[in-house]
Rosetta silent file (secondary structure, phi, psi, omega in degrees, C-alpha in Angstrom):
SEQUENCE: XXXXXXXXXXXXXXXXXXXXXXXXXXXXXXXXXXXXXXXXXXXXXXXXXXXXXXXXXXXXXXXXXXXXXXXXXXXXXXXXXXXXXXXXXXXXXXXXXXXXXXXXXXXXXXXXXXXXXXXXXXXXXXXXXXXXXXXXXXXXX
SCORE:     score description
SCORE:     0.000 S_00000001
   1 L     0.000  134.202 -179.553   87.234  -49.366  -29.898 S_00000001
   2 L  -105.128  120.511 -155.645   83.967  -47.974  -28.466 S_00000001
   3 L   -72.906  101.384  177.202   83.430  -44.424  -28.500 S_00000001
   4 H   -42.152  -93.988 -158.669   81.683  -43.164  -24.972 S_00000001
   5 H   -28.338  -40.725 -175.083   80.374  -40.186  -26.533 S_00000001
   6 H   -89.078  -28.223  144.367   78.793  -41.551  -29.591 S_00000001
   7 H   -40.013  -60.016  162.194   77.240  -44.295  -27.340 S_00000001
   8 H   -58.348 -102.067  174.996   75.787  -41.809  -25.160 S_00000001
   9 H   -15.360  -52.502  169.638   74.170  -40.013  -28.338 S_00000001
  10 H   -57.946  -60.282  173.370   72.915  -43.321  -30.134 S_00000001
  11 H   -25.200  -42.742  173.109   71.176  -43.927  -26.494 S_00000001
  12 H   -96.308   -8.568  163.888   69.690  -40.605  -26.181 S_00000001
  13 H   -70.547  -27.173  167.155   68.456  -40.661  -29.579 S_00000001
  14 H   -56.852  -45.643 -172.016   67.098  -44.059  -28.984 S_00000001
  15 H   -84.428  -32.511  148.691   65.112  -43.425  -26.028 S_00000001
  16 H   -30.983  -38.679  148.388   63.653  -40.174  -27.734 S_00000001
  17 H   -31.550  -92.175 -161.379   62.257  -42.551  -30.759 S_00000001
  18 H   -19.259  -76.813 -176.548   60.811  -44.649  -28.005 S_00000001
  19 H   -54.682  -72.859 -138.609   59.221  -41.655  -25.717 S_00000001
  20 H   -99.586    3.690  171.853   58.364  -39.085  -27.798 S_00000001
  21 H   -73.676  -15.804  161.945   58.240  -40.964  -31.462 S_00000001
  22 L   -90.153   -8.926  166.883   54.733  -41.711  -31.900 S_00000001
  23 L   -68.491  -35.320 -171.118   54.023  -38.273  -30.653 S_00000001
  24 L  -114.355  -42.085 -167.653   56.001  -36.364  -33.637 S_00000001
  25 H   -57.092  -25.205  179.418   56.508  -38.745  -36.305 S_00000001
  26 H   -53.476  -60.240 -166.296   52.978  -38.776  -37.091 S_00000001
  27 H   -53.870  -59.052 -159.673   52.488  -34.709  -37.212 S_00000001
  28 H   -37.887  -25.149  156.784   56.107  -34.692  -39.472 S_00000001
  29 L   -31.927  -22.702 -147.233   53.538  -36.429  -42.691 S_00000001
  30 L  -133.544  121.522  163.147   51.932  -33.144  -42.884 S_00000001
  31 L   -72.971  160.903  177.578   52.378  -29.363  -43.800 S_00000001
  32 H   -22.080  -76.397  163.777   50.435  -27.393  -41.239 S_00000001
  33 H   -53.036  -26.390 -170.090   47.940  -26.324  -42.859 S_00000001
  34 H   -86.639  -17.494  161.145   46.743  -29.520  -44.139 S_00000001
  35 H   -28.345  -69.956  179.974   47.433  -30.762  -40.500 S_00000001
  36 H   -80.107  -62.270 -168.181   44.775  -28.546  -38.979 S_00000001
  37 H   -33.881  -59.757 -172.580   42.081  -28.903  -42.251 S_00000001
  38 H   -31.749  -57.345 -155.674   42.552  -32.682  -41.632 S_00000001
  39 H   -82.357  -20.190 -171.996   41.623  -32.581  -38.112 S_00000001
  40 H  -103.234    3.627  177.083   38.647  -29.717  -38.354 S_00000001
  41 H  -106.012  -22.986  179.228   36.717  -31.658  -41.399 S_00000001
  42 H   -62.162  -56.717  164.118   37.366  -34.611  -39.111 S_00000001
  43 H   -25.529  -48.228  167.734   36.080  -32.710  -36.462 S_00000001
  44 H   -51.396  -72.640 -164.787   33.101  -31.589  -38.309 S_00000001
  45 H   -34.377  -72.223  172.958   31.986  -34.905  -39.147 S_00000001
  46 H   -61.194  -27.245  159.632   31.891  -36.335  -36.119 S_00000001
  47 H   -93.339   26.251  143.623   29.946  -33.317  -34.360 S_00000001
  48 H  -110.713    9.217  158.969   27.237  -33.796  -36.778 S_00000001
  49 H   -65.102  -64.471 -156.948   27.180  -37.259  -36.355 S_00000001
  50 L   -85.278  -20.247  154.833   26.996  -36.938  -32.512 S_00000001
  51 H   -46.539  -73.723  157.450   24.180  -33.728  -33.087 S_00000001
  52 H   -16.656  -38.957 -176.314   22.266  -35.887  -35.018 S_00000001
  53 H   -82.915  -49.498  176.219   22.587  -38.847  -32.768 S_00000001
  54 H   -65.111  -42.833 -168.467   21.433  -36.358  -29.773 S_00000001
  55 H   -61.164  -89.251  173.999   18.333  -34.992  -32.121 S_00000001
  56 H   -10.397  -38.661 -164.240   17.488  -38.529  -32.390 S_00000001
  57 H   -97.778  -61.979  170.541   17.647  -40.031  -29.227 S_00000001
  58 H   -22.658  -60.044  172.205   15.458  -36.571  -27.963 S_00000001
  59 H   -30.880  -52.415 -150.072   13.154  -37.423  -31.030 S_00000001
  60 H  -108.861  -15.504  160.444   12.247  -40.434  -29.926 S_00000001
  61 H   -34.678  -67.430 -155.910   12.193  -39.517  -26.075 S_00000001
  62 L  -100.024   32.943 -160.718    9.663  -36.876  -26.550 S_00000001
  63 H   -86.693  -26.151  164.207    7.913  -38.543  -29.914 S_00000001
  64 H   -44.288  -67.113 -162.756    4.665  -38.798  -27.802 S_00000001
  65 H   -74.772  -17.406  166.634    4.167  -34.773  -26.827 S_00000001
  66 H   -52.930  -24.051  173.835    5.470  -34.227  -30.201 S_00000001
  67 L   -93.216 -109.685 -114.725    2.560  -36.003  -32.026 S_00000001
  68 L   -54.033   15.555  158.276   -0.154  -35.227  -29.587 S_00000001
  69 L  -140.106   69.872 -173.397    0.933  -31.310  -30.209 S_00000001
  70 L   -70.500   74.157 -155.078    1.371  -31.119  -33.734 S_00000001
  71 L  -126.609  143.708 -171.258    1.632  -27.257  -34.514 S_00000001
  72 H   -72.174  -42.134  173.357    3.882  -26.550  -37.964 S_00000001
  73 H   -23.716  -64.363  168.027    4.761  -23.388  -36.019 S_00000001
  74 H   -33.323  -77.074 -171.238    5.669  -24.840  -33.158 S_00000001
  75 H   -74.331  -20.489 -173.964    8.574  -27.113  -34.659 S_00000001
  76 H   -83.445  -18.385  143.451    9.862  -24.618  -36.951 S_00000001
  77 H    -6.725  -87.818  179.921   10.488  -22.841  -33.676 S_00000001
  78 H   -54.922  -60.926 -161.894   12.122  -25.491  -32.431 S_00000001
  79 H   -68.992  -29.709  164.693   14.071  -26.399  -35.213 S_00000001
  80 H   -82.816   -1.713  166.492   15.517  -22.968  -35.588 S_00000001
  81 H   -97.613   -1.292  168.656   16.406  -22.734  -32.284 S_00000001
  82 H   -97.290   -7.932 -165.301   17.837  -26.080  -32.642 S_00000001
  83 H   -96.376  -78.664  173.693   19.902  -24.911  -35.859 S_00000001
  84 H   -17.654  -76.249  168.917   20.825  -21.995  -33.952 S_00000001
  85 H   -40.935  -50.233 -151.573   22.575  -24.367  -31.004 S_00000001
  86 H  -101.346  -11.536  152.695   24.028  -26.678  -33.035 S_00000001
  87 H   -55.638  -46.212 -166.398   25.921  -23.674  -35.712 S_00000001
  88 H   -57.233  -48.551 -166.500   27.091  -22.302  -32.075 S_00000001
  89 H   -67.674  -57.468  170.156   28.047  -25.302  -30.591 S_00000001
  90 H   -63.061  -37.531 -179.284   30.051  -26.441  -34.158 S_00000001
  91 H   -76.391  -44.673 -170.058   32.046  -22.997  -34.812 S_00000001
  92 H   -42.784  -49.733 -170.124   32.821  -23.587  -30.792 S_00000001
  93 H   -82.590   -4.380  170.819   34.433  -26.960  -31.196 S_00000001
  94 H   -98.018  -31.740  148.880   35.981  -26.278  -34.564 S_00000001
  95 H   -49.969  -57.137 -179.943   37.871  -23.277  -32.855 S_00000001
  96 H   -49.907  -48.768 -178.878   38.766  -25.163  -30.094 S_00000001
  97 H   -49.968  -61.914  169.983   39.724  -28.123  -32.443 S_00000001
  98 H   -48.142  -48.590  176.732   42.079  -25.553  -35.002 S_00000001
  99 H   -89.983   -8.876  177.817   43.976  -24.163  -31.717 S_00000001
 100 H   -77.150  -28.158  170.875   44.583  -27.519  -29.800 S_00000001
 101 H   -66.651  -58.553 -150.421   45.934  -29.064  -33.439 S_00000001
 102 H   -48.876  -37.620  170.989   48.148  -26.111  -34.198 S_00000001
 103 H   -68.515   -9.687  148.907   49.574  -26.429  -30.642 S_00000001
 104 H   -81.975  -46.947  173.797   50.309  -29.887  -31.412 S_00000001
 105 H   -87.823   -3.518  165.001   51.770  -29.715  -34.021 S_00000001
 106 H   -73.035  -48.505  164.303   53.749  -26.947  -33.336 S_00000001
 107 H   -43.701  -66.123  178.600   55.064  -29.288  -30.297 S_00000001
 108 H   -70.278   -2.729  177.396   55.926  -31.888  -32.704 S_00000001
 109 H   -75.492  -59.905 -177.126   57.437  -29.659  -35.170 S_00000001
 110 H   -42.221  -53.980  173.872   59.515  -28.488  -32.096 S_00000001
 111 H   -56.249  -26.368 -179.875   60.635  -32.008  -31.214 S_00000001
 112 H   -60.889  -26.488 -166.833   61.072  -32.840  -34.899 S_00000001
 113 H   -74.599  -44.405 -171.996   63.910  -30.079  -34.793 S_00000001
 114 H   -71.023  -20.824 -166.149   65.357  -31.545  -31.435 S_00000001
 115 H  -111.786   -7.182  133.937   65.526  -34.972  -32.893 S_00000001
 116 H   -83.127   -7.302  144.358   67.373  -33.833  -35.955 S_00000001
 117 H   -37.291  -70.559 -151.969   69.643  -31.974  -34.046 S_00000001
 118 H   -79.222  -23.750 -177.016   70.753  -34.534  -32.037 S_00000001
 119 H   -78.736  -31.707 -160.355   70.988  -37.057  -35.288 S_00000001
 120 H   -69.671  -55.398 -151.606   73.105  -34.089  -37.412 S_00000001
 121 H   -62.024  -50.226 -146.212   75.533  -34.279  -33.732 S_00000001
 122 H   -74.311  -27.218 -134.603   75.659  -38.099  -34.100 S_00000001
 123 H   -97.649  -59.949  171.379   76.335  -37.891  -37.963 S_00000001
 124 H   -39.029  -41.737  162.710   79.309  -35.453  -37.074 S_00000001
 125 H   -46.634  -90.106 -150.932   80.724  -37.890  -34.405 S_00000001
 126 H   -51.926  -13.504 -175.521   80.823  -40.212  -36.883 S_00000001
 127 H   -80.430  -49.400  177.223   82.572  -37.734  -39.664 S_00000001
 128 H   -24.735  -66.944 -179.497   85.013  -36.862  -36.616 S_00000001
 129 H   -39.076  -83.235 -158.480   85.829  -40.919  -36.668 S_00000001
 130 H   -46.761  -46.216  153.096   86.467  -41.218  -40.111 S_00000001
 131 H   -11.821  -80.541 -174.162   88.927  -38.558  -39.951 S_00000001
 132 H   -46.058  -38.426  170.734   90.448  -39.635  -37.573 S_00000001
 133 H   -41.644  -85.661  161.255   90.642  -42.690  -38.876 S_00000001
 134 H   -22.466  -54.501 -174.012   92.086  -41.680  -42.068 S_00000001
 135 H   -88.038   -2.761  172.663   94.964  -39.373  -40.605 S_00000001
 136 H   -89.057  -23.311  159.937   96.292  -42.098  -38.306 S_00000001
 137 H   -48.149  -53.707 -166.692   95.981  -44.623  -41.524 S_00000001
 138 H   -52.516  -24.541 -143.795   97.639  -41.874  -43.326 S_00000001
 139 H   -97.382  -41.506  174.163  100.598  -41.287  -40.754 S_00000001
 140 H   -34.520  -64.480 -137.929  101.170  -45.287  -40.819 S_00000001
 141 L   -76.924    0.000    0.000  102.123  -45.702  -44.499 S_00000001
């Protein structure tokens, strides 16, 4: 006999995999902390990659007035005012980076909660059954 209730509940657990399971199951791998580190050395990497990649591309834009004015002064200027940008510009985007995980992963911690909730409900249904089972087996014999 098929139980409406427990139907309904396998259903809504199913389509909650579906939507929201590559959204949380990922985060669920991870304590918190290790969550956010993960994502702000990632984070690092890649904006000294794409600093670098920008120095470069500049580099070789402007490698003409750069020879023809060849003062040691000059670039050590430059380069500390180019240090200067690219610390600011890296503490910006690794703050930004730290609160946008932790708000993610606080979201998927939240869903993680909702979708063992709803599995604990289904798990009960089924203890419910087995009862149930059991005292009308029992009442037979």
């Amino acid at each position: 006999m098929l139980n409406e209730e427990k139907i309904r509940l396998m259903t809504e657990i199913a389509m909650f995999e579906k939507k929201e399971g590559k959204h949380i199951f990922p985060y669920h791998k991870y304590f918190k902390s290790d969550y956010i580190g993960s994502r702000v050395m990632r984070s690092f990497f890649k904006y000294t990659l794409c600093a670098l990649l920008c120095l470069l591309i500049w580099g070789l834009y402007n490698l003409d007035s750069l020879l023809n004015t060849v003062n040691l002064g000059e670039l050590f200027v430059r380069g500390e005012m180019l240090t200067e940008v690219y610390l600011t510009g890296l503490f910006l985007y690794l703050v930004i980076t730290a609160v946008v995980a932790a708000v993610r992963y606080r979201r998927a911690h939240k869903g993680m909660k909702e979708y063992a909730a709803k599995l604990r409900r289904l798990e009960k249904r089924y203890e419910f059954q087995s009862k149930t089972k059991e005292i009308k087996e029992g009442s037979r014999s």
